[in-house]
N, C-alpha and C positions, 0 to 999 in steps of 0.2 A: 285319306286326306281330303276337308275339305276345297271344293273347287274357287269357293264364294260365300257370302251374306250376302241375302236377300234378304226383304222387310215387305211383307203384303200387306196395302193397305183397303181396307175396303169393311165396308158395314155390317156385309151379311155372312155369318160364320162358317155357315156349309161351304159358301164360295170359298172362303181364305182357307178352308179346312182341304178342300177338294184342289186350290193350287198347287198349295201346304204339300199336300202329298206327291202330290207328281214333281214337284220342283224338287224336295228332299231328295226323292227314289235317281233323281239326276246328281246328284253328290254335294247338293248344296247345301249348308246350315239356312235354317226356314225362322222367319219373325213375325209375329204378325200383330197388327192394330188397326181396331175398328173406326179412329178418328185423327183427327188431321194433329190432336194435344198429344195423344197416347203415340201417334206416328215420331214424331219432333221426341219425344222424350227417346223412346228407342234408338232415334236416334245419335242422341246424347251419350246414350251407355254401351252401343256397342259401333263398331265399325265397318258399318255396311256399303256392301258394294254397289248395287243396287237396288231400287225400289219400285215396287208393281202397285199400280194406283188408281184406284176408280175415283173419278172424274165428281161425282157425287157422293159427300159424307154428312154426318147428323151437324157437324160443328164447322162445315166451309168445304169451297168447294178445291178438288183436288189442281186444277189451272193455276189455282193462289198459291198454291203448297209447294208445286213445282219453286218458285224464290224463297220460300220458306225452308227449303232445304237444299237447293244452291248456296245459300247465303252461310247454313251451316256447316256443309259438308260440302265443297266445291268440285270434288271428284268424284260424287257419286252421280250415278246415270239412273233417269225418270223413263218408266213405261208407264205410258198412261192407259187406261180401261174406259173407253168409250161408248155412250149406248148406239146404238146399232145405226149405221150409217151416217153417224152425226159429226160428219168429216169437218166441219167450221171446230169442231173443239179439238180435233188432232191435229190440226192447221195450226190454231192458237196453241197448242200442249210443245209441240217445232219452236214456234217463237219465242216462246216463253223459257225453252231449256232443254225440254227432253229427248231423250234418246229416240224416243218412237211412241206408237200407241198401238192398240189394238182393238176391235171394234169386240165388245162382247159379246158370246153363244158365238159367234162365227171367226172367229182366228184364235182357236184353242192353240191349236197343232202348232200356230207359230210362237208359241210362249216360251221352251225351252231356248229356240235357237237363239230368239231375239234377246234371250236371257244370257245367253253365252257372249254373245257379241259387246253387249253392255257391261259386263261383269271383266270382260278383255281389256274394253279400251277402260274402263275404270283403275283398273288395277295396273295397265302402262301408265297412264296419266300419273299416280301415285308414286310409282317409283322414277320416274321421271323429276315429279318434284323434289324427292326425297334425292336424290342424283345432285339436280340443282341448289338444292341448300347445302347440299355437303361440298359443294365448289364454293358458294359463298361463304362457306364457313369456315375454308380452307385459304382463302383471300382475302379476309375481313381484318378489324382491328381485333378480334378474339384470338387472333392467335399470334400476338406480340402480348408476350408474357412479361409480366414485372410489374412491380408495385413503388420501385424508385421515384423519388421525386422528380430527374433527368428525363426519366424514360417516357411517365406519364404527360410531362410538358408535350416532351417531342409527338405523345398519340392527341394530344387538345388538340393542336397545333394543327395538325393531317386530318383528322376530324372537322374543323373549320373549315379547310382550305378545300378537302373534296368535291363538296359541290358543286363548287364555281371550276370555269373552266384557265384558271390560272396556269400558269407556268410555276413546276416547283423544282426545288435545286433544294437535292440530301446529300448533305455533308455528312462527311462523317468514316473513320477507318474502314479499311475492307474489313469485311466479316460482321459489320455490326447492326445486317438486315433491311439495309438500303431498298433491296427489291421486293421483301416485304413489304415494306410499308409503300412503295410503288403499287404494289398492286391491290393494297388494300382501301388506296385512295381512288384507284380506277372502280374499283369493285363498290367504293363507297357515294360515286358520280352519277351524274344523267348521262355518262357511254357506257353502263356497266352490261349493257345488252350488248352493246358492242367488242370486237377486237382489241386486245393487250396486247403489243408486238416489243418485244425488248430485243436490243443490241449493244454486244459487250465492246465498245471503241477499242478494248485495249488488245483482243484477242487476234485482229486482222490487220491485214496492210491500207495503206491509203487505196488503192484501186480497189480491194474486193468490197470497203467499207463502202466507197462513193458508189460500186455496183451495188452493194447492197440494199442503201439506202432509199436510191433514186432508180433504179432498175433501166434496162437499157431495150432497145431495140434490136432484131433479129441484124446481125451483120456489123453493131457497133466495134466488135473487136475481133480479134482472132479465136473462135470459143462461142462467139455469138451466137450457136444454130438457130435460137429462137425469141422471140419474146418475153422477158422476165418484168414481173411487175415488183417496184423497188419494196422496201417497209414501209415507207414514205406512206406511200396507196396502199398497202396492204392494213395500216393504221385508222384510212379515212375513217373517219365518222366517230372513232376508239381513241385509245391511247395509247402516244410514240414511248417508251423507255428507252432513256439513252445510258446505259451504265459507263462509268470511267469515263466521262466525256472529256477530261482533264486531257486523254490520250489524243484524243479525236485529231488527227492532224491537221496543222494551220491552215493549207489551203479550201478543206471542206468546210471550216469552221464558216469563212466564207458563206459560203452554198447553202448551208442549213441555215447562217442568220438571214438571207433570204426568203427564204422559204418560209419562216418564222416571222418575217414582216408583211408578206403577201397572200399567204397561203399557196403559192404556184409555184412547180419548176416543169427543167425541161428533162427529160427521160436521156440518158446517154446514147447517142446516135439521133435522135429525132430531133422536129424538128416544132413540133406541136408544144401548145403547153397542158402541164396536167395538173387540175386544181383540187384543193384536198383539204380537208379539215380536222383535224387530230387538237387533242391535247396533248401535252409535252410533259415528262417528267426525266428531271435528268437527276444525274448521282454522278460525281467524285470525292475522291479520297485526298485531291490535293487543293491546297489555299487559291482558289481560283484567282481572286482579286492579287495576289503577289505574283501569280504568274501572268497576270496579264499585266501588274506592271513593269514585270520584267522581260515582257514581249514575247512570252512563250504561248499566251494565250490570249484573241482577238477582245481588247477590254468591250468593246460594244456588243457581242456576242456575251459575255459576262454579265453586261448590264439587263441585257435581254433576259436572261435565264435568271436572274437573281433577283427573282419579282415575289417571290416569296420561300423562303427558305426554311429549310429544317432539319437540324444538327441531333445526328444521332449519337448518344454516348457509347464509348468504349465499356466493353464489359466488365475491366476492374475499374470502373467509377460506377458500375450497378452490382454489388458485390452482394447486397441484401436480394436481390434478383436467381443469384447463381441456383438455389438449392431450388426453388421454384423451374427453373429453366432443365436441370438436372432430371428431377421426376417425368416433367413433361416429355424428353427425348428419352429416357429409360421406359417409359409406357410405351410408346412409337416402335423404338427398335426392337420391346419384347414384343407387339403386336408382329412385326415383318421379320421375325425370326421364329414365327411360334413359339415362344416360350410365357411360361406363366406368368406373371406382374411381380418384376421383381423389387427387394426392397433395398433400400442403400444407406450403409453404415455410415455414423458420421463422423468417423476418422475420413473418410473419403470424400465426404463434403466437406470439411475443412481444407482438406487441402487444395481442395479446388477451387474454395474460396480465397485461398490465400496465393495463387496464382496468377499472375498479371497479363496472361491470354494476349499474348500480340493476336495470336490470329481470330481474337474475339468469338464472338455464338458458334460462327463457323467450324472454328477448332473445338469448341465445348462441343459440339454435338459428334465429330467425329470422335474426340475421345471415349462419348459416351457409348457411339455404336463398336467402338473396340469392344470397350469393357461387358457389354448383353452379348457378342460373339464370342468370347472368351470365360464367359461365366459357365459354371459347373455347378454354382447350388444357386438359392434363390437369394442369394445377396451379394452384394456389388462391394466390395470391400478391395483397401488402397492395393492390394497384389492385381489388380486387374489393372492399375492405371499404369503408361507410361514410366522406362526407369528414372527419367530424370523426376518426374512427378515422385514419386514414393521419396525420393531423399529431399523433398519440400522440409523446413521446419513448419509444425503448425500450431494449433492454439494449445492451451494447456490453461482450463479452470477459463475458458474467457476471455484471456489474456493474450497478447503475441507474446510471440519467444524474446527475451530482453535484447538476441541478438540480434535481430533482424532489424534494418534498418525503416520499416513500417510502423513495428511495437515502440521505438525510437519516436519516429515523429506524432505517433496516438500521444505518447505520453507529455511529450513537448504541448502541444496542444493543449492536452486537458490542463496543465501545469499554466498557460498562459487564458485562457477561458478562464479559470480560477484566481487569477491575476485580477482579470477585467470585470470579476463581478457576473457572467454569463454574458457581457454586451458582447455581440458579436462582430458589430460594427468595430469597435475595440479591438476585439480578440484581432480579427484579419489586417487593422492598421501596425498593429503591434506585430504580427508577425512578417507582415509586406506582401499579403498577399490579398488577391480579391475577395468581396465577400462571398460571392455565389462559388468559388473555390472552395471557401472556408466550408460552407455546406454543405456540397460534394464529399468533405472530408469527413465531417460530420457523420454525415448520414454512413459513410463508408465504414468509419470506425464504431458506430452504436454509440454515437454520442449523443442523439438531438435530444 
């Protein structure tokens, strides 16, 4: 197995020939180009670790090359070949990028090591990035799937709003990917080098939430051994997710719209103040504005938060979405169960299309990691789905079943569209309902 790519660059052939050889007999794959065009091409076509490089070539000099091939190849590491005591150009070769130099006829013997050392940190560096994209690739808008009309508003929306450092409020049922698209808008910011800290309001008591949040000092309670620094601070400089903030209890709601006007509080037991700058992203699943005016939730903490918002759809309003969502979590679970890519009948996509998902994406993807645990060939067919699922009625030729009270209102619809001539405006006054409803419906039933 090779160790590395190398690329030798240098004009005179016995030399690259006589590297060539000693670098190969050390387990390296060996390249070699006698000018700085032939150098840059090779490195176009293969994927080299790093490069050995005399200082002087027929077509430029090797100091210039050194950004010539940063600029191409950001992870590969420059030895340069220097003539003999001419330390002002290994000095500049430092500056300029490279990994080292080496003075020619007199630091043979260090060629191998400095080769190993450079070929090392090239190839951490590498998979390091390769680490790092695969987080932001995992946190990004690529991986809120769908093509609905709904879904795509709500990614413009998050899109726009990410860079600035807004306050956003996602609405929208539980399960319908809230903390996705939280984190896709931190990921998609100027704190994305920083801290994501999320906390679920609904899962704690008022006391663990406000220790949570705001962290306390060594002695503030019974419990207190030592110094805890709250999310608050653990957030600085990143971004706060507050999940279910609907739960958040009255009196904290308080404390946070503080905190959210000044940037400061005070740590529990202390006595200091401690100042801190986060973005905020919050999510609940209930009508904020009705509960604050129904005094369950603080309306000026509301008004706070509701500075920009974004309504996530329920999943049977992204119904054209389902089979797309389906493959993606059947890839996933046969990836983390070893099994080979399986395929899915679409008696099974039907019916899950035709499901009305209370517990939204969330529920679709557990069903789906049932059904990749439970499979025995390579297709995903309705015996693997839940017993109440399998006694779904589903489509037949296209069509809903005439009994179900869904193929009912498809067909009302199309009957009153057809009334109106295709005006929708029309259509949706005629039947009492809003237009962007009527759409929804539309698009749900294959009508547009």
């Amino acid at each position: 197995m090779k160790k590395g790519n190398i690329l030798i660059v240098d004009d005179h052939e016995k030399l690259r020939n006589l590297f060539g050889r000693i670098i190969s007999s050390e387990g390296y794959e060996v390249f070699e180009a006698p000018d700085c065009k032939t150098a840059l091409k090779k490195l176009e076509q293969h994927e080299i670790d790093a490069v050995l490089c005399d200082v002087k070539l027929p077509d430029g000099n090797g100091l210039d090359l050194i950004n010539n091939i940063k600029n191409l190849c950001p992870f590969t590491e420059i030895i340069l070949l220097t003539a003999y005591g001419n330390i002002p150009d290994g000095v500049q070769a430092i500056k300029n990028g490279a990994f080292d130099y080496i003075t020619k006829g007199d630091d043979h013997e260090r060629i191998i090591p400095l080769l190993s050392r450079a070929v090392e940190k090239a190839q951490l560096q590498k998979r390091v990035n390769e680490l790092e994209k695969k987080v932001n690739d995992k946190f990004s808008f690529l991986t809120v799937i769908g093509r609905s009309n709904n879904i795509l508003e709500a990614i413009e929306l998050a899109k726009k709003v990410a860079p600035n450092d807004t306050t956003v409020l996602l609405t929208g049922e539980t399960g319908t990917g809230k903390e996705v698209f939280a984190h896709a808008i931190h990921n998609a910011s100027s704190r994305a080098n920083k801290t994501f800290v999320a906390l679920n309001c609904s899962t704690f008591s008022k006391e663990i939430i406000e220790s949570e949040l705001f962290g306390y000092k060594q002695g503030a309670f019974t419990g207190a051994v030592k110094d805890k620094k709250g999310l608050l601070e653990e957030a600085n400089g990143g971004t706060l997710f507050l999940d279910e903030i609907g739960e958040m209890p009255v009196e904290l709601q308080a404390k946070l719209l503080r905190v959210l006007e000044t940037n400061e509080f005070i740590k529990l037991g202390d006595t200091k103040i401690t100042k801190v700058s986060f973005r905020l992203i919050a999510a609940t699943n209930r009508d904020l504005k009705k509960e604050s005016e129904e005094k369950h939730f603080r309306s000026d903490l509301y008004y706070r938060l509701n500075v920009f918002q974004i309504h996530l759809p329920p999943l049977r309003e992204r119904v054209k979405d389902i089979e797309s969502l389906i493959k993606f979590f059947v890839l996933e679970y046969s990836a983390k169960t070893n099994k080979k890519s399986l395929s899915v009948s679409q008696e099974y996509v039907e019916i899950l299309e035709k499901y009305t998902w209370p517990g939204n994406i969330r529920e679709l993807k557990n069903i789906i990691e049932r059904s990749v645990i439970l499979s025995t060939t390579n297709n995903l067919t309705i015996s693997l789905l839940p017993y109440e699922l399998q006694n779904q009625p589903v489509k037949t030729n296209g069509a809903f079943s005439a009994f179900a009270m869904t193929g009912v209102e498809k067909q009302h619809i199309q009957k009153v569209l057809k009334y109106a001539k295709g005006n929708k405006a029309e259509t949706a006054r005629l039947l009492e309902i809003g237009v962007a409803t009527l759409y929804r419906k539309l698009e749900e039933y294959g009508l547009n």
